[in-house]
C-alpha positions as CSV (number, residue, x, y, z in Angstrom):
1,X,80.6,-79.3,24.7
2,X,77.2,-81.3,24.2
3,X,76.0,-78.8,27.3
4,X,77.6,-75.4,26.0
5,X,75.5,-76.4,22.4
6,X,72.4,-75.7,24.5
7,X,73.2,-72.5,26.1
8,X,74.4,-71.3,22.2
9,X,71.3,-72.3,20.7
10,X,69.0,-70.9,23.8
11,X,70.7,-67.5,23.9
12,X,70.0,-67.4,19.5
13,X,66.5,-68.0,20.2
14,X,66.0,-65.0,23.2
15,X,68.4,-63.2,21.1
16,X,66.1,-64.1,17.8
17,X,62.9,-63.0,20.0
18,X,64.3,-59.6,21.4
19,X,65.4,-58.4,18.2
20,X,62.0,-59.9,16.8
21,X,60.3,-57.3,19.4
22,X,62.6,-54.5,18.6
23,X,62.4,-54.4,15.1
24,X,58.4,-54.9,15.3
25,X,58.1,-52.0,17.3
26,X,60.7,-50.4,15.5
27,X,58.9,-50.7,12.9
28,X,55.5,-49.6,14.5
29,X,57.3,-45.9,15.6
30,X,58.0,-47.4,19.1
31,X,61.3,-46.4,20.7
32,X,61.5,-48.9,23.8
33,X,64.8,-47.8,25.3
34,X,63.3,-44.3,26.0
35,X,59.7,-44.8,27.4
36,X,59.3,-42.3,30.1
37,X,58.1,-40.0,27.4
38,X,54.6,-40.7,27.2
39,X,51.7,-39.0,27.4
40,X,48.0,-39.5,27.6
41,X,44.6,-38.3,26.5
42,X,41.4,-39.1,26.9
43,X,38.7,-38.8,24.0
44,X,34.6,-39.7,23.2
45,X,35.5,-41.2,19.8
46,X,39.0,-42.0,18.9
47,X,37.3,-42.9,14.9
48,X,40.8,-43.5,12.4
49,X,42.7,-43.8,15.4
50,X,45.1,-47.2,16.3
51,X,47.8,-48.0,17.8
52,X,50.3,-47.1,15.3
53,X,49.0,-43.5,14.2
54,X,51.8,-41.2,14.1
55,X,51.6,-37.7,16.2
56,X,52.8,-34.2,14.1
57,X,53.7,-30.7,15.5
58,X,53.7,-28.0,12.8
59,X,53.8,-30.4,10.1
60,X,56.4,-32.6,11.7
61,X,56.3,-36.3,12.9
62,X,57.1,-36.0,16.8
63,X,55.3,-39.1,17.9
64,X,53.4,-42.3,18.0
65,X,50.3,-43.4,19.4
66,X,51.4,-46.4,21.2
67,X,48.1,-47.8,23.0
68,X,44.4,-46.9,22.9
69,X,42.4,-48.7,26.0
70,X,39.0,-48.1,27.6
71,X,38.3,-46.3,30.9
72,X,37.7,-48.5,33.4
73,X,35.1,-46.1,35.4
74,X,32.3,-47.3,32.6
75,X,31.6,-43.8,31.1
76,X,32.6,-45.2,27.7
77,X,35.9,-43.0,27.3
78,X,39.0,-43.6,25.6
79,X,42.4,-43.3,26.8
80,X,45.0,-43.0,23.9
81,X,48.3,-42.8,25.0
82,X,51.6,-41.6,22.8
83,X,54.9,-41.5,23.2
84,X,57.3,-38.5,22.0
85,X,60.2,-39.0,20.1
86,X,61.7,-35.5,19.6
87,X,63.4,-34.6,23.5
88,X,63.6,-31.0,22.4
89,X,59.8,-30.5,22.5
90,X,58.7,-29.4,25.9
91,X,54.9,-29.7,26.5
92,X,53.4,-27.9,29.1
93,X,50.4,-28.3,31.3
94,X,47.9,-26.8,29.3
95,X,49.4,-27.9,25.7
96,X,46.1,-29.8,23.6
97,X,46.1,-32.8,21.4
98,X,43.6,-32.8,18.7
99,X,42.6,-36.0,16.5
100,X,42.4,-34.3,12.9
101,X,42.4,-35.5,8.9
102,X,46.0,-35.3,8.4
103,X,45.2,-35.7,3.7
104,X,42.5,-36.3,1.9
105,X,41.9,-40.0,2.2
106,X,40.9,-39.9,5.5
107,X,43.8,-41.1,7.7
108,X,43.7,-39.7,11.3
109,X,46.5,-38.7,13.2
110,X,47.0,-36.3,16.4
111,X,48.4,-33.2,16.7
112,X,50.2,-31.6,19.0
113,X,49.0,-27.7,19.9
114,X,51.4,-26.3,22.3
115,X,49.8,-24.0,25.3
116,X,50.6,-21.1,27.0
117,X,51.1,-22.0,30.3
118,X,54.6,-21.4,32.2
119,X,54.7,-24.7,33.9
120,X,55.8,-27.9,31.7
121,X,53.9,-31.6,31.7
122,X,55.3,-34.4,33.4
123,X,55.9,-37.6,31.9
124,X,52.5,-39.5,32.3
125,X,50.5,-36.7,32.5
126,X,47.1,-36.3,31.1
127,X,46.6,-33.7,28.6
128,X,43.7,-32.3,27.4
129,X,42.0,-33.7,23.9
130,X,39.4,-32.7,21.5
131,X,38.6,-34.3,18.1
132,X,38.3,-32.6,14.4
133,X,35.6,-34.0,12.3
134,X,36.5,-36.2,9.6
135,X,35.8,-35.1,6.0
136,X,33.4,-37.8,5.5
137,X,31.7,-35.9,8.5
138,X,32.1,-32.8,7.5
139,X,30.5,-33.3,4.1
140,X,27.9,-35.1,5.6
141,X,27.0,-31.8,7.8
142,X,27.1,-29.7,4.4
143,X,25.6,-32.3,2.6
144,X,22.7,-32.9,5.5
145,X,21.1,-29.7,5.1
146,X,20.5,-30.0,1.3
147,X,19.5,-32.7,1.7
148,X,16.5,-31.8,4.2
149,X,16.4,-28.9,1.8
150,X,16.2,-31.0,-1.0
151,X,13.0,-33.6,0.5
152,X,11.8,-30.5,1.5
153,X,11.5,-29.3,-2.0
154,X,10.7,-32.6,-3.6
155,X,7.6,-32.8,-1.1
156,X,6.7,-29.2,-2.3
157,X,6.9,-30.5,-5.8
158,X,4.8,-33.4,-5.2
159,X,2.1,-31.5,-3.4
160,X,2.0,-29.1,-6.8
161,X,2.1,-31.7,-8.9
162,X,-1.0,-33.0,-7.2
163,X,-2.8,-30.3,-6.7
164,X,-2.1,-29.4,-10.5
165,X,-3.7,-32.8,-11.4
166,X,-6.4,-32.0,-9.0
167,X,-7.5,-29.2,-10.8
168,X,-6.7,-30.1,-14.5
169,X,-9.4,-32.7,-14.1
170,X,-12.4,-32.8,-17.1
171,X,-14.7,-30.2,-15.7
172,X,-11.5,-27.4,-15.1
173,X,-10.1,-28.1,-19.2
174,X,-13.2,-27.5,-20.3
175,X,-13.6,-24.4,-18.3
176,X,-10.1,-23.2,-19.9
177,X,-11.2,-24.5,-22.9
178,X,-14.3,-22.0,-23.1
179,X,-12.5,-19.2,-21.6
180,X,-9.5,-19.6,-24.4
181,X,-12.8,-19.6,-26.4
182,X,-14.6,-16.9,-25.2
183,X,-11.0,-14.4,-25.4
184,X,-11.1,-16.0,-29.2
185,X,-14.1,-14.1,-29.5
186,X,-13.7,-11.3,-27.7
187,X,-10.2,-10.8,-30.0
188,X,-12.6,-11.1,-33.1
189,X,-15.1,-8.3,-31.8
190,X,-12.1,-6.0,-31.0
191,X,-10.5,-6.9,-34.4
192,X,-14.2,-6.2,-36.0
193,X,-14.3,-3.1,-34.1
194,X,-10.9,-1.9,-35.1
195,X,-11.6,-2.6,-38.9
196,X,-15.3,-0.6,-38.3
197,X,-13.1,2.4,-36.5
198,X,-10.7,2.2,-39.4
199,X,-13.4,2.3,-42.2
200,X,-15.4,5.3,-40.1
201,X,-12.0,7.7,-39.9
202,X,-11.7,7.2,-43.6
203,X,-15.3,7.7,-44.5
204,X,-15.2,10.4,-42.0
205,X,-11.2,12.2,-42.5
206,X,-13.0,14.9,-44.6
207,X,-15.1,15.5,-42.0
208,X,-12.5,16.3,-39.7
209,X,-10.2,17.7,-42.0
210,X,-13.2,20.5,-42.2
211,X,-13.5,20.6,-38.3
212,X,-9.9,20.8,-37.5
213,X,-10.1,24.2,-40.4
214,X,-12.6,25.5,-38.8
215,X,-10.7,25.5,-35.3
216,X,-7.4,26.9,-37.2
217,X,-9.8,29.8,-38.7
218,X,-11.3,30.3,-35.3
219,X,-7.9,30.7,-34.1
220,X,-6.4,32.9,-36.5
221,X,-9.8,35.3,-35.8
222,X,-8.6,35.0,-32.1
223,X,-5.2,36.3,-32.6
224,X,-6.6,39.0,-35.2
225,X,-9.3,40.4,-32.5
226,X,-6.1,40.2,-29.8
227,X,-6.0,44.2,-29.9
228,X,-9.5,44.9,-30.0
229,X,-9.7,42.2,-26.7
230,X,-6.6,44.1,-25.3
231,X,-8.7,47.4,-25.5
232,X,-12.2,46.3,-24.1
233,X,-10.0,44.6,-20.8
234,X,-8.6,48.3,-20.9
235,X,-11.8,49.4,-20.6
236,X,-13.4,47.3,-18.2
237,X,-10.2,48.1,-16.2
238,X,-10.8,52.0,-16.7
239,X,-14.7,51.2,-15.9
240,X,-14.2,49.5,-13.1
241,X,-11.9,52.6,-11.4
242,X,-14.1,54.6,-11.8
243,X,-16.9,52.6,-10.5
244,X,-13.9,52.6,-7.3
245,X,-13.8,56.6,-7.6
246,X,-14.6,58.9,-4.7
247,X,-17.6,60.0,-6.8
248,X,-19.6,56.7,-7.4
249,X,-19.0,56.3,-3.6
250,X,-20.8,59.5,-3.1
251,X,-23.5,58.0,-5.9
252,X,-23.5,54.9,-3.8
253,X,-24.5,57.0,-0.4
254,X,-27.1,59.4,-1.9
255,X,-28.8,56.3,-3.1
256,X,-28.6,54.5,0.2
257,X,-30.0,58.0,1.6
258,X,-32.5,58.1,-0.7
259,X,-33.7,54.5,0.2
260,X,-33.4,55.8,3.8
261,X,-35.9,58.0,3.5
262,X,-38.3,56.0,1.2
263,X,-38.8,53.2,3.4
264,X,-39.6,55.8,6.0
265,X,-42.0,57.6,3.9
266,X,-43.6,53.9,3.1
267,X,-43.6,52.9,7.3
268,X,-45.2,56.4,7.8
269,X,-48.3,55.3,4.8
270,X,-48.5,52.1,6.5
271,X,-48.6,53.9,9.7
272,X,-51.8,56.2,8.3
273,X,-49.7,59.4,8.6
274,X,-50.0,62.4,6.5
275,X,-52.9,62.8,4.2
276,X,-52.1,60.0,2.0
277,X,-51.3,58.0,4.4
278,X,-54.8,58.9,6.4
279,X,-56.5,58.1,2.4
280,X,-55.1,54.6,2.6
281,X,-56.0,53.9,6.4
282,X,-59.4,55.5,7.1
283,X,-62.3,53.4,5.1
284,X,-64.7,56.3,6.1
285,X,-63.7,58.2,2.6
286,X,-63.5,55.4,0.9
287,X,-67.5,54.7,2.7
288,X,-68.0,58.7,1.3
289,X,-66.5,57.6,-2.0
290,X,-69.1,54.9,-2.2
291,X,-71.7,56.6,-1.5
292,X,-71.4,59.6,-4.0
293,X,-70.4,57.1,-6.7
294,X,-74.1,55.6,-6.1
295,X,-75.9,58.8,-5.6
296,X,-74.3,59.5,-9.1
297,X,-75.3,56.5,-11.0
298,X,-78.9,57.3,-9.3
299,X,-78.8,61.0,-10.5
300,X,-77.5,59.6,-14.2
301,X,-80.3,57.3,-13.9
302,X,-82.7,59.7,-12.7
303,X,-81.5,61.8,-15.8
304,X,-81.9,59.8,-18.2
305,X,-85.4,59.0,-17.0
306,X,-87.0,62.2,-16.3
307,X,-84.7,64.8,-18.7
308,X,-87.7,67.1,-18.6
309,X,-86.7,67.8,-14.8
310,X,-83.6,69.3,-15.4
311,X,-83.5,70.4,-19.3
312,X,-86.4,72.4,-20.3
313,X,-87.3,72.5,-23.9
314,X,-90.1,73.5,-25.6
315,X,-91.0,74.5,-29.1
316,X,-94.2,75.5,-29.1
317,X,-94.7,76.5,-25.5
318,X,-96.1,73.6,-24.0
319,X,-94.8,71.7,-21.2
320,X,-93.5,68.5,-22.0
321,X,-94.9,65.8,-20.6
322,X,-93.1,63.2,-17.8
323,X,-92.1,59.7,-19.3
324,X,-93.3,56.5,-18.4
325,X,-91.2,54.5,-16.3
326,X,-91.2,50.8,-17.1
327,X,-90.9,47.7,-15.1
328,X,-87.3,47.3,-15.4
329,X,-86.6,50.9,-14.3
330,X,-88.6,50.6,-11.8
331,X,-86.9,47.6,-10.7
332,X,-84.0,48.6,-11.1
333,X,-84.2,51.7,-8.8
334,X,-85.9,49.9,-6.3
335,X,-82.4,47.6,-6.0
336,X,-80.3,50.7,-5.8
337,X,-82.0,52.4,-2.9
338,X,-82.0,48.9,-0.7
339,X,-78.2,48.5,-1.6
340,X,-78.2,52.1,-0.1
341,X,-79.9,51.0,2.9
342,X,-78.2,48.2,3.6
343,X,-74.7,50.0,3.2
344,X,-75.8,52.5,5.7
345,X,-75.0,51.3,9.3
């Protein structure tokens, strides 16, 4: 009896430890009476991933991870492998398993993305894996580029912001401070100005008034000599066909006719022919002409000298009696007769 006690009490204890395995691992997801359906997959980071992560198909929980362990060949890979609960899903060779968000807070679980492939996996097999990035992640990658954008912008800032203190130092104020000055005055000459224009169109709005009457009268003479404008265009029309008539055409060629024969009666003068022409050319009747003017004066001369030579009167019979000459007559004929000499060749 004392030796039957110990058996009782050893097979509570195994009894109390298998059940202590079973419901651990049935408590973990594991199924240990079925474990020829597992399946593995190799990842670079298996992040939110343990033991005890659950595996979903469409939604629905068809798995558990059941180990994750290290490659031995030292390239730093993971091998997870999971077992399948539900027989009625067949994988098949080319079927993926992706590590994803499975809600908001971030817990990681694999799922199960069924291929195309006509030829099923085998228990044991290796299937292939890739990983979706985590939210944290994937906020950080939206969140990364504002925030170069951001530094980016805060170092354009910066550099304004210096260079605006840069050039707002004492000497640049008081340059704005005498240009704000200087467009203050130039404000109060065009202000000046305007009040002078002002005062000169009222001083001057009679003035104008006038002008502007003057140009309405000037107008209304316009219109009023419209006819009489009418009629002298008519006329310089009627003028000007007439001027375009077959008669001031024939005008027009008895004139050029006439000019013709002009400039050959002037090349025949310059020529010396004719009589007129032979007066202009030949200098020996202008010579003649010369001469007889001079024997003339000398005959005047002569005449009114000696009158008793050629008029002949006498009252009481007697002859008269020859003037004197005097010195300056004399002298004076002496100067004709060697200008006569000298003309003579």
């Amino acid at each position: 009896m004392k030796i039957k006690r110990e058996y009782a009490i050893a097979g509570l204890a195994i009894a109390g430890i298998v059940l202590l395995v079973f419901g651990l691992n049935y408590l973990k997801g594991r199924d240990l009476l079925s474990s020829g359906n597992i399946y593995h997959v190799v990842y670079d980071d298996i992040s939110g991933i343990s033991s005890a992560s659950p595996v979903f198909h469409n939604g629905l929980k068809v798995g558990q991870v059941i180990s994750t362990e290290m490659l031995a060949d030292g390239s730093g890979r993971i091998a997870v492998s999971f077992q399948l609960h539900e027989k009625r899903l067949r994988l098949t060779k080319d079927s993926r398993v992706q590590i994803y968000s499975a809600d908001l807070l971030g817990d990681r679980a694999l799922k199960v993305i069924m291929g195309t492939a006509a030829e099923p996996a085998q228990r044991g097999d290796t299937l292939q894996g890739f990983s979706e990035l985590t939210l944290t992640d994937a906020v950080g990658q939206q969140i990364d580029p504002l925030k170069r954008r951001a530094e980016n912008i805060l170092t354009s800032v910066d550099s304004l912001l210096y260079t605006v203190q840069a050039v707002l130092n004492d000497s640049t104020v008081g340059d704005i401070e005498a240009s704000f000055s200087s467009i203050r005055s130039t404000l109060d000459n065009l202000n000046s100005t305007s009040r002078r224009l002002d005062a000169l169109m009222a001083a001057e709005g009679a003035t104008l008034h006038a002008v502007l009457e003057n140009m309405r009268r000037v107008t209304a003479n316009l219109d009023s000599y419209h006819a009489s404008l009418s009629s002298t265009l008519a006329n310089l029309d009627t003028l000007s066909g007439d001027l375009a008539s077959d008669r001031t055409r024939q005008m027009l060629a008895d004139l050029a006719e006439t000019s013709a024969k002009l400039k050959g009666i002037t090349t025949g003068l310059e020529n010396g022919e004719g009589s007129l022409g032979a007066l202009l050319k030949n200098d020996t009747l202008y010579a003649n002409l010369q001469d007889a003017s001079k024997e003339l004066d000398l005959l005047l001369e002569d005449v009114r000298l000696n009158p008793g030579r050629y008029v002949h009167l006498s009252l009481w019979g007697k002859k008269d009696k020859l003037p004197k000459l005097t010195d300056a007559d004399v002298e004076r004929i002496k100067q004709a007769l060697e200008e006569e000499k000298r003309a003579k060749p």
